[in-house]
C-alpha positions as CSV (number, residue, x, y, z in Angstrom):
1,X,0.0,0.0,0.0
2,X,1.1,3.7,-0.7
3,X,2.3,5.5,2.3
4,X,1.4,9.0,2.0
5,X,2.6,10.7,4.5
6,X,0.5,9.4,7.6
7,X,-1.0,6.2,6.6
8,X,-2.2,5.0,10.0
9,X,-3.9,8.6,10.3
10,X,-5.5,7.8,6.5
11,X,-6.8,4.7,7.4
12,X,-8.3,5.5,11.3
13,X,-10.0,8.3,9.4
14,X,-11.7,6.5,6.8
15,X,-12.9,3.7,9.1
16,X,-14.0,6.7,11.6
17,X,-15.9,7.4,8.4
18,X,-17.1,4.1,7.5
19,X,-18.7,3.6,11.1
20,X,-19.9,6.6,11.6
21,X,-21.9,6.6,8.3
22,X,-22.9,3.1,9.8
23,X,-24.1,4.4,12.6
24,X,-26.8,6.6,10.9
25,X,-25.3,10.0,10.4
26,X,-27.0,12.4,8.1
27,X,-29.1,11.4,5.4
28,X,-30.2,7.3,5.1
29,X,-26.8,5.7,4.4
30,X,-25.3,8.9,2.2
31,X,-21.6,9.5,2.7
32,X,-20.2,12.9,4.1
33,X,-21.3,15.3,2.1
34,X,-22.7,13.8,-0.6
35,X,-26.1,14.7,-2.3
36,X,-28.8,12.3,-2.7
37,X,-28.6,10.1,-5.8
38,X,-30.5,10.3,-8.9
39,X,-31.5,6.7,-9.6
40,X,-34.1,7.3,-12.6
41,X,-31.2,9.1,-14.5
42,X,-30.4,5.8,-14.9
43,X,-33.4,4.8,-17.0
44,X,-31.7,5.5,-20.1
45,X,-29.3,2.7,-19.6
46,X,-32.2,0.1,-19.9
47,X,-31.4,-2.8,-22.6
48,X,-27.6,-0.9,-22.6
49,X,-25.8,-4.4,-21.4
50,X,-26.4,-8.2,-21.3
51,X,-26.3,-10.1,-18.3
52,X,-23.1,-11.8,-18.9
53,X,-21.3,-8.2,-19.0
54,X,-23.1,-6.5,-16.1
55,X,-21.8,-9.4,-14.2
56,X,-17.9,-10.1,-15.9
57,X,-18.1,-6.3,-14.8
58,X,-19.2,-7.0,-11.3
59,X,-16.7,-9.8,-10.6
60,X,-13.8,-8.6,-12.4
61,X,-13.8,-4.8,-11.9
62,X,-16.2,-3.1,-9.7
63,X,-16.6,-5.8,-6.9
64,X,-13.9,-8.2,-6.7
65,X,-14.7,-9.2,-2.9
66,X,-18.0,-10.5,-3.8
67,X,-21.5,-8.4,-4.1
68,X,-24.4,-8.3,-1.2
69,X,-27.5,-9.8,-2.4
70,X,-29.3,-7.4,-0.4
71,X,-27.6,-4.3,-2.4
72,X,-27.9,-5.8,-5.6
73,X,-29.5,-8.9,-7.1
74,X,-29.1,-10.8,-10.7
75,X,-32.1,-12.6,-11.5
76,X,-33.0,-13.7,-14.9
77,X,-33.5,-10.8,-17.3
78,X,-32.8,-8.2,-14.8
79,X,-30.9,-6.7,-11.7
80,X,-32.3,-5.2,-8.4
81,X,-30.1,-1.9,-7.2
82,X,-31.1,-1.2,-3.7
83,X,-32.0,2.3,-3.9
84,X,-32.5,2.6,-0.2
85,X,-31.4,-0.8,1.7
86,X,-33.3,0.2,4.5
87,X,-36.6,1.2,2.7
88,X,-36.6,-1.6,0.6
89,X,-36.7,0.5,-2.2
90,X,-35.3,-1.0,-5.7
91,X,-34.4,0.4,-8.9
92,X,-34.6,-2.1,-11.7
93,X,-32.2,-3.1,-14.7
94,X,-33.4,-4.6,-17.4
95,X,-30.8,-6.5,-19.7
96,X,-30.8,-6.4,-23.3
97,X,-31.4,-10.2,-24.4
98,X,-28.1,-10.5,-26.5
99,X,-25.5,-8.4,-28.2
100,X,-27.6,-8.4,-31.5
101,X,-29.8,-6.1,-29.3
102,X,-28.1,-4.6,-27.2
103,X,-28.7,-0.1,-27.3
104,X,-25.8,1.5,-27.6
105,X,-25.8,3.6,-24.1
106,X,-26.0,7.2,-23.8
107,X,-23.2,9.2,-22.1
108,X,-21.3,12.7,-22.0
109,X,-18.1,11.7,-23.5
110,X,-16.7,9.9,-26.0
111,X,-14.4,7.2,-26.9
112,X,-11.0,7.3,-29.2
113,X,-12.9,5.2,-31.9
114,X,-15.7,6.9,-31.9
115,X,-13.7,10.2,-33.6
116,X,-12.8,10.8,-36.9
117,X,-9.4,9.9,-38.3
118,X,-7.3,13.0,-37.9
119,X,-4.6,15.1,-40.0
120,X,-0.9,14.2,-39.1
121,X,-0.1,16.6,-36.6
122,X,-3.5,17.2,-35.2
123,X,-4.1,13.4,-34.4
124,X,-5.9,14.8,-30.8
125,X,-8.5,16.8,-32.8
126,X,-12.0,17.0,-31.7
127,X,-11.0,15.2,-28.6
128,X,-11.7,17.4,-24.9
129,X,-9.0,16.9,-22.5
130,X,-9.4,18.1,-18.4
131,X,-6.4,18.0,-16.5
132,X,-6.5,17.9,-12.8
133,X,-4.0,19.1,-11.4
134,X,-3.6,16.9,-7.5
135,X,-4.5,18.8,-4.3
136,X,-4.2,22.7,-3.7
137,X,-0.9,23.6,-2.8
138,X,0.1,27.2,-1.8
139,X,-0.6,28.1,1.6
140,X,-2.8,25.2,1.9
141,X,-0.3,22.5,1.2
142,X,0.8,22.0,5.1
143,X,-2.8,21.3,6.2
144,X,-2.8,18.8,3.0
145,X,0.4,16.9,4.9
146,X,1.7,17.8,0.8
147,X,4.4,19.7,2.0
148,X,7.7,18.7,3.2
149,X,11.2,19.9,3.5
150,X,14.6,19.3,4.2
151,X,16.9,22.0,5.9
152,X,17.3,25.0,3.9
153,X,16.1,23.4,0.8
154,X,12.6,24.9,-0.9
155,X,10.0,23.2,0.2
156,X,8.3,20.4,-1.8
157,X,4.5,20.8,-2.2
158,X,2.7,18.1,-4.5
159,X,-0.4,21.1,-5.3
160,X,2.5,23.3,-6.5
161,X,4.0,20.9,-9.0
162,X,1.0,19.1,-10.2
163,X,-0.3,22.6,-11.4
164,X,3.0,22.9,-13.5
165,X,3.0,19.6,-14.7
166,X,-0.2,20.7,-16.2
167,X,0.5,23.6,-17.5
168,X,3.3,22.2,-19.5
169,X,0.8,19.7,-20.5
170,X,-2.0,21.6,-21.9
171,X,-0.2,23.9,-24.7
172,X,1.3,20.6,-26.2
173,X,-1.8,19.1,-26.0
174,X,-3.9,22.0,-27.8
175,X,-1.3,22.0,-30.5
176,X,-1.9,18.2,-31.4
177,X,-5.2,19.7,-31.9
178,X,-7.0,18.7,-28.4
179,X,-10.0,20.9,-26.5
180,X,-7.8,21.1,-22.8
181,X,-9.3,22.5,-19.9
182,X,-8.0,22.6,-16.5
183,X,-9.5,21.9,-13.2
184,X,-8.1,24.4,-11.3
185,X,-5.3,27.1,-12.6
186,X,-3.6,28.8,-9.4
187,X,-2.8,27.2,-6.0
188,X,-6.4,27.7,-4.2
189,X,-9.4,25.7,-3.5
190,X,-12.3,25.4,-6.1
191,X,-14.7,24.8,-3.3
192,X,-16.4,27.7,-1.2
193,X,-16.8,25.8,1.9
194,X,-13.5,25.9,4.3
195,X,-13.0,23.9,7.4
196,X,-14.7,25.6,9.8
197,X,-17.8,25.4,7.5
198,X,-17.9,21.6,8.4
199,X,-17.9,21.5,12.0
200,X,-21.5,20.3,12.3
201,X,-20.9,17.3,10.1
202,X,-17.4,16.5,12.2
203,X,-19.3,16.8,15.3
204,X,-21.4,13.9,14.0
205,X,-19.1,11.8,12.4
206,X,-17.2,11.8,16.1
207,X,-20.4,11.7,18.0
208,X,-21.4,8.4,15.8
209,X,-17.9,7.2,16.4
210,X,-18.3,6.8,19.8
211,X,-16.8,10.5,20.7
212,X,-19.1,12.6,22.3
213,X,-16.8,15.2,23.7
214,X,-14.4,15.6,21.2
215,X,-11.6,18.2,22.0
216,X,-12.0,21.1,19.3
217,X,-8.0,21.6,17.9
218,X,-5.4,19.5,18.1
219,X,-2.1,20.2,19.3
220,X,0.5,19.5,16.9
221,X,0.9,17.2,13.9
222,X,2.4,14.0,16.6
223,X,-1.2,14.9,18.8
224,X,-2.1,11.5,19.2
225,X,-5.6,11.9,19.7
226,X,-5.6,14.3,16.2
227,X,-8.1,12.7,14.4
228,X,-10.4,12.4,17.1
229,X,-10.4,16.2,17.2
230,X,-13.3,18.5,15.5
231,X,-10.1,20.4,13.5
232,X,-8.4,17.6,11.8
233,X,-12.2,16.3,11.1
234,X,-13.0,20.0,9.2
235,X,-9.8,19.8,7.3
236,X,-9.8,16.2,6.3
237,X,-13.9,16.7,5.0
238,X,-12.2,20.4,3.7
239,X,-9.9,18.9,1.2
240,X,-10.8,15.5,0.7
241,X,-14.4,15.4,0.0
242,X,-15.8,18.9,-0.5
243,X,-13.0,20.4,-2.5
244,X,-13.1,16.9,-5.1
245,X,-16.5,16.9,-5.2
246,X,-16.6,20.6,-6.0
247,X,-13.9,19.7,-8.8
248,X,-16.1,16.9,-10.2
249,X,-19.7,19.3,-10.3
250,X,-17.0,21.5,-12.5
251,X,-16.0,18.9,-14.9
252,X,-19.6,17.1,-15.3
253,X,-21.4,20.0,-15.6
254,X,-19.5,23.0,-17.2
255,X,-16.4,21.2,-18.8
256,X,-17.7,17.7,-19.8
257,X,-14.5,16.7,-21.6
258,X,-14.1,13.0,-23.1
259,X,-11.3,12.2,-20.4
260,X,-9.8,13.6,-17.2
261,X,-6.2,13.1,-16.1
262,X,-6.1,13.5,-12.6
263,X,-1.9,14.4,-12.2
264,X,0.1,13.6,-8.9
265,X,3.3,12.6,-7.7
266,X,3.5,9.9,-4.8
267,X,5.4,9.4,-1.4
268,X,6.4,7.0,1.4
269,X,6.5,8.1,4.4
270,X,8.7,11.2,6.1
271,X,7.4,11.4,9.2
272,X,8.5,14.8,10.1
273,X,7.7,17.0,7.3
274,X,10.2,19.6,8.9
275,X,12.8,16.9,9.4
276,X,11.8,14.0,6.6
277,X,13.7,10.6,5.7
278,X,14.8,10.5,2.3
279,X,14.1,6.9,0.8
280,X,16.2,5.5,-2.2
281,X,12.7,3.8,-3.8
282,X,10.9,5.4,-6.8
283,X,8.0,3.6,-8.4
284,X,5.0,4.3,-11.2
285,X,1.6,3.3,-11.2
286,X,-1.6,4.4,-12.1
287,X,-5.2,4.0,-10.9
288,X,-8.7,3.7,-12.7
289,X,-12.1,3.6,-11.1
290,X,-13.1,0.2,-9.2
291,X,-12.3,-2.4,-6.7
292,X,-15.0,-0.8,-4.2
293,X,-15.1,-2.4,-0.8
294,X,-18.7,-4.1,0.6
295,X,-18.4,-1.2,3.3
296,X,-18.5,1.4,0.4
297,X,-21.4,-0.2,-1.3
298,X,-23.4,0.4,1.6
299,X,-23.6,4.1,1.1
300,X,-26.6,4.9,-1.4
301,X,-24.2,7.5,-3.7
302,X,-21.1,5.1,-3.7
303,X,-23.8,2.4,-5.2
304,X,-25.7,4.7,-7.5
305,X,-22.1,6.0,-8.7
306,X,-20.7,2.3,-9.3
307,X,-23.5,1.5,-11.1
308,X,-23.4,4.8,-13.1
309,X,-20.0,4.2,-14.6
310,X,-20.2,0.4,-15.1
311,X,-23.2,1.2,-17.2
312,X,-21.7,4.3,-19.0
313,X,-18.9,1.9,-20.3
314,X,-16.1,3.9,-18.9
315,X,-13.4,1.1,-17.8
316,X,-14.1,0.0,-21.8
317,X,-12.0,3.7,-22.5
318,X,-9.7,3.8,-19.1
319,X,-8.0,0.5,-18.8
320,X,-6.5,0.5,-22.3
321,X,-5.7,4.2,-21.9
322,X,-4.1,3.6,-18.5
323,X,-2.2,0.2,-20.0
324,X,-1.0,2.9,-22.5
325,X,0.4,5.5,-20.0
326,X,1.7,2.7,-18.4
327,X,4.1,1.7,-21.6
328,X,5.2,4.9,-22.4
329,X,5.8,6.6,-19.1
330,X,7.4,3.1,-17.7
331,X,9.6,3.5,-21.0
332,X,10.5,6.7,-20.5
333,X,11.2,7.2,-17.0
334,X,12.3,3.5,-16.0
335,X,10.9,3.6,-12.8
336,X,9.5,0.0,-11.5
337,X,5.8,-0.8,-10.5
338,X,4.2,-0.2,-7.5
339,X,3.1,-3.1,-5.4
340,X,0.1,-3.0,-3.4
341,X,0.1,-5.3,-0.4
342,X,-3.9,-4.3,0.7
343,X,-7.1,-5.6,-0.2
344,X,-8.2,-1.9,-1.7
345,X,-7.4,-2.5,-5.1
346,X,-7.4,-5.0,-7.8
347,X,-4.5,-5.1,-10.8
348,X,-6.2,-4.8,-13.6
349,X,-4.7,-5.4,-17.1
350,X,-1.4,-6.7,-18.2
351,X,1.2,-4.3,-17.7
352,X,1.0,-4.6,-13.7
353,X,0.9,-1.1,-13.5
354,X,-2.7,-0.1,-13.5
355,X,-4.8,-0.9,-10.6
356,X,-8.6,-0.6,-9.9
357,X,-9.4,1.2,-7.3
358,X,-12.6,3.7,-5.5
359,X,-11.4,7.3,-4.7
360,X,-13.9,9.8,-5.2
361,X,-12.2,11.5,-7.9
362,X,-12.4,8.5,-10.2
363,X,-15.9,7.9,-8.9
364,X,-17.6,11.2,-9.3
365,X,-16.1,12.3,-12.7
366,X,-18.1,10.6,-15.3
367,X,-16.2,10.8,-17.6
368,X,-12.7,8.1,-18.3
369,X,-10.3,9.0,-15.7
370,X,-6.8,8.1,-15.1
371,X,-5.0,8.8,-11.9
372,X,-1.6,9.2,-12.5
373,X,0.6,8.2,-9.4
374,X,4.7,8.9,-10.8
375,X,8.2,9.7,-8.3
376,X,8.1,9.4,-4.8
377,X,8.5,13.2,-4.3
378,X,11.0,12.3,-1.3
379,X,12.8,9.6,-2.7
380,X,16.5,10.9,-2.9
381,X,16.5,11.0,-6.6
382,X,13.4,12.7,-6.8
383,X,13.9,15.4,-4.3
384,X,17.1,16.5,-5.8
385,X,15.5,16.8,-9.2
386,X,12.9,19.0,-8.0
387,X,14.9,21.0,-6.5
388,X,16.4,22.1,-9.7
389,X,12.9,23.4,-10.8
390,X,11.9,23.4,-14.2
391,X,14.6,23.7,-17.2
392,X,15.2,23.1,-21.2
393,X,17.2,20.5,-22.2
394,X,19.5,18.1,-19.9
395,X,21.6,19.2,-16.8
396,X,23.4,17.5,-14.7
397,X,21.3,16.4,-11.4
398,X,23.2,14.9,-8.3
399,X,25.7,13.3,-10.6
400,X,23.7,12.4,-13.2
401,X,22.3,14.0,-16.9
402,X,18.4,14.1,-16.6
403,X,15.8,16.8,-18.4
404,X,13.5,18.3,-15.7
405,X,11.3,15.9,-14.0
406,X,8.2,18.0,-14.6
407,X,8.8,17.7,-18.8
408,X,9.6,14.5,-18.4
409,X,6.5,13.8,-16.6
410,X,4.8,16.2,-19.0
411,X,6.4,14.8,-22.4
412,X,5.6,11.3,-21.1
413,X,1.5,11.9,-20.9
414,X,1.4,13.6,-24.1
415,X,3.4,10.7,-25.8
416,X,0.9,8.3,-23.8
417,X,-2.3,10.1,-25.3
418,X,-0.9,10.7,-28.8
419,X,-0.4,7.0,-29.2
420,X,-3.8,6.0,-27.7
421,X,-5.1,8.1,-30.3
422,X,-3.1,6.8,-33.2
423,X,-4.1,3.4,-32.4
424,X,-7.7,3.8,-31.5
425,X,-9.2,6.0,-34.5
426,X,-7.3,4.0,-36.9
């Protein structure tokens, strides 16, 4: 498993999450912050898919662990979606009979084949491109736990590079002929709402967890008792949920491109972020919606959402896009694969670099995502190649010749896209 920054801390929070959802806060069975789901948008997916798909999907992508029957159902010509587990409320799928009659099923975006053969030169023309750029950065990368540095050195914040990853990204992109838009352009939140806005929903996801006092601010990032605080609840909801979510009403309502690449750089673990612990590994991997957990399922907007993509056909575009990045930005940078040693993921594909797995950015965009994970940012490699910044050409980095790690990461998703394309619309 990835070790950013504070695993244990990720991991209490989420099941603090999990079990307080449980427990019955808010809304019936609606994760934090979510809105409730809109099942008949679904109608238009009726007679979209056979049974044998909708449930090679199930078992192979979206729920690896094993479905419960009392969430969803395959019997016969149809499947039962709970709607509302509790209420005993349904919404119904009906299959189409065969692939001779199968509908072809509506969505926002489309795939490489479906667009015209383009001009040499232009081969990404007509396609719509949004690149998000990872986290905030700025003055908000400390509270993110993306910020880390090592004596005198400039600071390494994850928000601040991603941003001009992308930016090197898009003008290459709309040359080749693209439509780019990006989530966010300067290091602040595209959410309204900041952590003291949350409070009341921290107060309940504590109360439900079995904290009925909880202390209000935490004293220092080694407070034990941090996460049980009302502060590291508002900042965790701050920009983890409503700052993606915000990001994803963006892109499915105003921008509605054909794919979004979601751009970060990884991490183990530095412990101190004043005083952090270099590392001498360096992977690459990348993610793609799926792998949700039965505790996920059990929220009504994590089911509608699941359903939502595996009927919109969107792991048909994202796994041979992310087996693609995989090729060319393994080529090009050399680094190895990730492994995952948890149960919160499934490989996917045959490179062994892409992985299935649920965030809420891969969720709630419905459009194709890819999640790019490249570098460990303190890695001793790494770090000493972003501390040169951004350059032309090839200088010589801690003894050795390497272009800047932000074109290379740049000029390596590019590459990746262009030769998607090529392939795809021929």
């Amino acid at each position: 498993m990835i070790i950013r920054l504070k695993l244990a801390r990720f991991f209490a929070s989420t099941a603090l999450l999990l079990t307080s959802i449980a427990a019955g806060l808010g809304a019936p069975n609606l994760s934090p912050l979510a809105k409730q789901p809109d099942w008949p948008s679904l109608e238009k997916y009726q007679e979209t898919i056979t049974r044998g798909e909708f449930e090679a999907l199930l078992q192979k992508v979206y729920c690896a662990q094993g479905v419960d029957v009392s969430l969803i159902q395959v019997e016969g010509e149809s499947a039962r979606i709970a709607i509302d587990r509790d209420e005993q409320t349904w919404f119904t799928l009906r299959f189409a009979k065969d692939e001779a009659s199968r509908k072809q099923p509506e969505r926002g975006w489309r795939p490489a084949a479906a667009l015209p053969r383009a001009p040499q030169g232009r081969e990404l023309a007509g396609l719509k491109v949004t690149l998000d750029p990872g986290h905030i950065g700025g003055t908000w990368a400390r509270m993110e736990e993306r910020w880390f540095q090592v004596g005198d050195s400039k600071p390494v914040q994850e928000g601040n590079m991603t941003l001009l990853v992308a930016k090197l990204i898009a003008p290459q992109l709309r040359k080749l002929g693209a439509t780019v838009s990006l989530v966010r352009e300067k290091n602040a939140p595209a959410t309204d709402k900041r952590p003291d806005d949350l409070k009341e929903v921290s107060k309940k996801i504590l109360l439900r967890a079995g904290n009925p006092e909880p202390r209000d601010n935490f004293v220092g990032p080694d407070d034990p008792q941090k996460e049980q605080t009302v502060q590291w609840q508002n900042e965790r909801l701050f920009y983890r949920n409503s700052e993606i979510r915000k990001r994803a009403e963006r892109v499915n309502t105003e921008l509605k491109p054909d794919v979004v690449l979601c751009l970060h750089f990884n991490a183990e673990s530095w412990d101190d972020p004043a005083k952090p612990s270099l590392t001498d590994r360096n992977h690459l991997h990348f993610l793609i919606n799926g792998a949700y957990l039965p505790d996920e399922l059990a929220f009504d907007d994590v089911r509608f959402e699941m359903i939502h993509r595996l009927l919109s056909r969107t792991h048909e575009e994202e796994l041979p896009l992310g087996e693609q990045f995989a090729r060319t930005m393994s080529q090009r940078t050399q680094l190895p694969r990730y492994e995952y040693t948890t149960d919160n993921v499934a490989r996917v594909g045959e490179t062994g670099y892409v992985y299935a797995r649920n965030l809420i950015a891969t969720r709630l965009y419905h459009a194709p995502v890819i999640y790019f994970e490249p570098y460990v940012m303190n890695s001793d490699e790494v770090f000493w190649r972003i501390q040169e910044g951004d350059y032309e050409g090839i200088r010589n980095v801690n003894g050795t010749d390497r272009p800047s790690i932000f074109r290379e990461y740049a000029d390596s998703v590019v590459a990746g896209l262009l030769e998607y394309h090529r392939a795809a619309r021929k």
